[in-house]
N, C-alpha and C positions, 0 to 999 in steps of 0.2 A: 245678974249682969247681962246685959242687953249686948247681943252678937254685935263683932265689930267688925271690920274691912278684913277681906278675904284676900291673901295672895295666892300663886301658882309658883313658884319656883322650881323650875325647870333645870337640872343639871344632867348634862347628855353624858352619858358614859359612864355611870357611877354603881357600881354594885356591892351586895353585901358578900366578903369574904371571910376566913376564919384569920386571927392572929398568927402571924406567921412573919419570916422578914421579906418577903415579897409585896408586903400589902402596905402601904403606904400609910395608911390608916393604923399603925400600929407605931408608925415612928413619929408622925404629925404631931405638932403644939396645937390641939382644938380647944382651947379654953372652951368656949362658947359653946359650943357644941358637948362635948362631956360635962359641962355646968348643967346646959337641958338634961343631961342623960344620966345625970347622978353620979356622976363622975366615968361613966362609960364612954367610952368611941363607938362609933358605931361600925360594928363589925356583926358577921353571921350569929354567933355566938348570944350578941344580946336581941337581935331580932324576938318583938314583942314584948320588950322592955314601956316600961308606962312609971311617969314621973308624974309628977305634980305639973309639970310643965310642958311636957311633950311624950311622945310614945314615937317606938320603933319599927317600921314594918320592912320585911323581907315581901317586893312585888317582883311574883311572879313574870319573867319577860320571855318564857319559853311558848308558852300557850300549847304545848303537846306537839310543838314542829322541831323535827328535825334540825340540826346547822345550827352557827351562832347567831343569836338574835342580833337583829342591824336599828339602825337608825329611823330608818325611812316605814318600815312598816311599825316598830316599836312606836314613833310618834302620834305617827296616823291614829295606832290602838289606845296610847295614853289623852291622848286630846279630845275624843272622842266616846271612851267605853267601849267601842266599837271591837269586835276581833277584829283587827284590820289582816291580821297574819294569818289567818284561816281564807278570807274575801282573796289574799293574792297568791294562796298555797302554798307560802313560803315566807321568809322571811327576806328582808327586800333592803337595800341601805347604799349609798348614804344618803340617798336623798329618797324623798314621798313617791314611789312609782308614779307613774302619768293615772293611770287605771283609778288609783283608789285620791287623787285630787280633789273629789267633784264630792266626793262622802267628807273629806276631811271639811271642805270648804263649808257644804252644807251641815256638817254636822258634831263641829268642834264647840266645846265647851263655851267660849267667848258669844257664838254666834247665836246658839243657845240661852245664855246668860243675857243676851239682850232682846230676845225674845221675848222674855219674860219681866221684861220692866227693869234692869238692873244697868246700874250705873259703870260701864266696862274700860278697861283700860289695858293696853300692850307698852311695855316700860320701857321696850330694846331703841334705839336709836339707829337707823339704818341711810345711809348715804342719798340723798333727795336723787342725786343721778340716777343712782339703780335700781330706786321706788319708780321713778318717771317712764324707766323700761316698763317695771310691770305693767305699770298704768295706761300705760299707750301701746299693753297688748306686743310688745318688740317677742320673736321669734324666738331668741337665743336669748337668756338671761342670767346673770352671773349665778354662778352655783347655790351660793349663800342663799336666794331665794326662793328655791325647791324644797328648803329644810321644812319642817313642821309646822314651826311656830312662826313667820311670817306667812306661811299659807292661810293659818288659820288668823292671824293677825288682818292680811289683807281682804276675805271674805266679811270681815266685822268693818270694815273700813277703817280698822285702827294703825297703819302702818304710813302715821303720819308725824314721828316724832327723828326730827332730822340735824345737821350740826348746829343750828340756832338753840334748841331745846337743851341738846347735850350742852351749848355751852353756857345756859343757864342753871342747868341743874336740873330741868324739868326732863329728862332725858336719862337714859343709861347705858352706856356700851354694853355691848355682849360680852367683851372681856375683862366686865366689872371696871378697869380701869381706863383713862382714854389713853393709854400708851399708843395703841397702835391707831388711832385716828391722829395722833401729832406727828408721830414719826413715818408710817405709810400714806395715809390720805394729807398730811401737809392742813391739814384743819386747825385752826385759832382756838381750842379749848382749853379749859386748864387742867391743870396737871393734879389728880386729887388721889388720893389713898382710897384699897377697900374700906375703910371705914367712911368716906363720906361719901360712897359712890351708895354704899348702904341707908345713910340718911337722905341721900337725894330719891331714892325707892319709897323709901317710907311716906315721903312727903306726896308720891303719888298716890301709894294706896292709900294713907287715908281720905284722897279726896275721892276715891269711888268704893262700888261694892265689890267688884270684885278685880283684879289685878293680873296681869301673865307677864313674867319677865324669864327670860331661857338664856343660859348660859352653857359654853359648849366647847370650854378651853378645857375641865376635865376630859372627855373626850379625845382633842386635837393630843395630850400629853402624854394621856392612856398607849397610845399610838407610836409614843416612843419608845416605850421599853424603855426609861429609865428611872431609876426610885427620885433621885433627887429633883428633876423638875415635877414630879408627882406629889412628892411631899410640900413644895411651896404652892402648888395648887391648889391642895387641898388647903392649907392654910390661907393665901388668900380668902378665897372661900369663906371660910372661918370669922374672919375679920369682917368680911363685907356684912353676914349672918347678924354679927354682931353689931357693926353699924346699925342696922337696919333695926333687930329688936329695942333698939337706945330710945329709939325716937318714934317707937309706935303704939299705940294704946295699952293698955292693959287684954283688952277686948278684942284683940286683931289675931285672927288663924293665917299662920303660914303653915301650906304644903308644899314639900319637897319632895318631888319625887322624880323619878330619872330612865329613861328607856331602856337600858340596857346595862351591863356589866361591862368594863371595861378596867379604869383605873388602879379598880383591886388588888389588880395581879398584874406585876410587871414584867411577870415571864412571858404572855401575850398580850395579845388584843383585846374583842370582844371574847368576852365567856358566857357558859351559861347558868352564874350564878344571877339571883334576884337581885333587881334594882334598887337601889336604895329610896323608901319610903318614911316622910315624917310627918308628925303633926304638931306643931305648935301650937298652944291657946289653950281656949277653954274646952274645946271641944275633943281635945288629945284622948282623952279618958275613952273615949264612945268610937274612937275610930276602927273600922275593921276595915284593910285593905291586906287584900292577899294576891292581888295580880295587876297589871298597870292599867287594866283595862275597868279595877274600881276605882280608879283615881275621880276619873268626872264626875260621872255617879255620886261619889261622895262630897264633893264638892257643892252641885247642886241641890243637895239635900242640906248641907248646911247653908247656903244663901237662903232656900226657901223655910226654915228653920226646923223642918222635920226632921 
């Protein structure tokens, strides 16, 4: 079987804990999800589980640093291979420190990926106003666009899928659904379930080789401290997951993998348990990731087919 479209799935805040009732992931409906897994959740426990269909990995997001790992240097590190958390001594969040910008830009997976001949694509949908800041260089920039993945989206030039897109379906909210662009931004889209925010994804990665979509409401929930909006998170999730396998090759690799610990444990915040890492496809079997910083790495080596 001949390699097919590669995704990035991006989920901020998601780590591997033990079964417990703090963990949100022990009370969630993942159909989808434990179908890949053989009927497993993904929790610490099955870390390095390997199905016919996907394999589990526990990524390292501590890198031998002190303090709870954050955002901003976990990104930088995961997009890139890079130790980003070592370059700024620390671990750094919520947003990409200034310092380590100019590494992420140059030397994030996307940017990389089209380097070398590859057909690249960023899935998120981000407001034309606060794309037009970046673009015209404006001072002060709304928060959202310091995070990772539009950094490294706008170095590629791909940070150009806006409410036209989203309302064709060629687009994706960050928060998988457009709730909050109907109700906050007052935007004309329609109103779709995860499952066809999932098939609207699909329909972009198969038209390139490789794909980046980041979502980062596990995270924003992780934050509350509480199970129940943790649990319909995770399940969303789930549902979009599965929209999105419905309607994609046989032949299509999605990686999931996620910067930090968060969601797990609803006693805190971030932790420093491993991030949640997966592999979807044909290439599950052969996957070795043990810290977020082989996430690209390994990505690149399956576009190039080595």
């Amino acid at each position: 079987m001949m390699r097919g479209p590669v995704l990035l799935l991006f989920l901020d805040g998601v780590g591997l804990a033990s079964e417990d009732e703090h963990n949100p992931f022990a009370h969630a409906r993942l159909p989808v999800l434990r179908s890949l897994l053989g009927g497993a959740p993904p929790l610490a426990e099955h870390a390095g589980l390997q199905t016919s269909h996907a394999s589990l990995h526990a990524l390292d997001a501590v890198l031998g640093m002190a303090g709870l790992p954050q955002s901003g240097t976990g990104q930088a590190a995961l997009f890139t291979g890079v130790d980003a958390i070592a370059l700024h001594g620390r671990h750094f969040g919520p947003w990409v420190p200034t310092a380590l910008r100019p590494m992420l830009a140059e030397q994030n997976l996307l940017v990389r990926s089209q380097a070398e001949g590859r057909d690249v694509a960023f899935a998120n949908a981000y407001p034309e106003e606060a794309v037009a800041m970046l673009r015209d260089g404006a001072r002060r920039l709304p928060s959202f666009l310091r995070a990772g993945p539009p950094i490294a989206a706008h170095a590629a030039g791909l940070l150009t899928l806006h409410t036209r897109e989203l309302a064709q379906g060629a687009a994706v909210a960050s928060e998988i659904t457009n709730t909050g662009w109907r109700e906050k931004l007052q935007r004309d889209v329609p109103d779709i379930t995860p499952a066809q925010a999932g098939h609207n994804l699909a329909g972009i990665v198969r038209a390139h080789d490789l794909t980046m979509f980041a979502h980062y409401q596990t995270d924003t929930v992780g934050h509350t401290r509480e199970l129940g909006p943790a649990i319909a998170a995770l399940e969303k999730v789930d549902a979009f997951i599965g929209g999105l396998l419905d309607a994609l090759p046989e032949n299509a690799i999605v990686v999931i993998a996620s910067d930090h610990g968060n969601i797990e444990d609803v006693r805190m915040q971030h932790t420093r348990n491993p991030a949640l890492g997966m592999v979807i496809g044909p290439v599950a079997g052969r996957a070795e990731l043990g810290a977020i910083t082989d996430v690209a790495p390994f990505i690149q080596r399956v576009l190039r087919g080595t």
